[in-house]
C-alpha positions in Angstrom: -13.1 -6.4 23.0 -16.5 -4.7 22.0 -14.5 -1.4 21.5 -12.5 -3.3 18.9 -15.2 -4.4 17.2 -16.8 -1.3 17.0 -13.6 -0.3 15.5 -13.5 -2.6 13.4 -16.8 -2.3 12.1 -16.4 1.5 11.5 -13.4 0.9 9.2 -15.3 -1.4 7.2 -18.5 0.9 6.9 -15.5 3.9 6.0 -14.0 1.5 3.3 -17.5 0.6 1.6 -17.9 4.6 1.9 -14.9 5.2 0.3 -15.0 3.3 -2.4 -18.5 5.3 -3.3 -16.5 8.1 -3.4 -13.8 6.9 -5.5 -16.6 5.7 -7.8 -18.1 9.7 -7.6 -14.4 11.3 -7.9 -13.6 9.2 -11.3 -17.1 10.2 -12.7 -16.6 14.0 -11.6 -12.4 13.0 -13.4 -14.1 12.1 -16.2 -16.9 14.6 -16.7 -14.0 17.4 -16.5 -11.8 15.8 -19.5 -15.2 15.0 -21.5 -17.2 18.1 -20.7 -19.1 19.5 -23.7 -20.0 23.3 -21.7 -17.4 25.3 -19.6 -20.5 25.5 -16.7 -20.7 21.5 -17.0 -17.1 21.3 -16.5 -16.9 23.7 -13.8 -19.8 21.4 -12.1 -17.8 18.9 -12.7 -14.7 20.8 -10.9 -16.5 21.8 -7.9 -17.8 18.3 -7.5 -14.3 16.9 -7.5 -13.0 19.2 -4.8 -16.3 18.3 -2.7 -15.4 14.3 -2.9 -11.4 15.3 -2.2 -12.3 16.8 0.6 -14.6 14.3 2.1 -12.3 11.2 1.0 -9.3 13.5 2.9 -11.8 13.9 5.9 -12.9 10.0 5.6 -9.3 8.5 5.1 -7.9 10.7 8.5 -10.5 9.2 10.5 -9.5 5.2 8.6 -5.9 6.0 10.4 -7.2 7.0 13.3 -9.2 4.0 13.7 -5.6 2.2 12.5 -4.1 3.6 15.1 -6.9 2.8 18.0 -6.7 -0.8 16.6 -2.8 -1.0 16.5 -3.0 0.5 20.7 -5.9 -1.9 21.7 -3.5 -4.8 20.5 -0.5 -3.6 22.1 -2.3 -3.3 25.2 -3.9 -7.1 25.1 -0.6 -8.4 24.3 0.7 -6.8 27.4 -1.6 -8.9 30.0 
């Protein structure tokens, strides 16, 4: 049960993380259509491939957790 929980936890800590990054990715979205300087759009650019990269990273570990979770029931409806 305490692994669970753990799990549990660190799915909700990813999800409050992830939603900061949504929040970051539609202000780097929105600083590339509204850019007044090619160097403050490419910022802009580079940021957004930054915060895909780290929500691909964040949301891979979320389904692994998914999947520990969905294993740990399995296994307690078993006994």
């Amino acid at each position: 049960m305490f692994k669970e929980t753990q799990l549990h936890q660190e799915f909700m800590d990813l999800e409050q993380h992830m939603r900061l990054l949504d929040r970051k990715l539609a202000d780097a979205q929105h600083r590339i259509r509204h850019g007044s300087s090619a160097e403050f759009i490419e910022k802009a650019r580079q940021d957004e491939k930054q915060l895909l990269s780290e929500l691909d990273r964040l949301m891979t570990r979320m389904r692994a957790i998914e999947g520990q979770l969905l294993l740990l029931q399995k296994s307690a409806t078993r006994h």
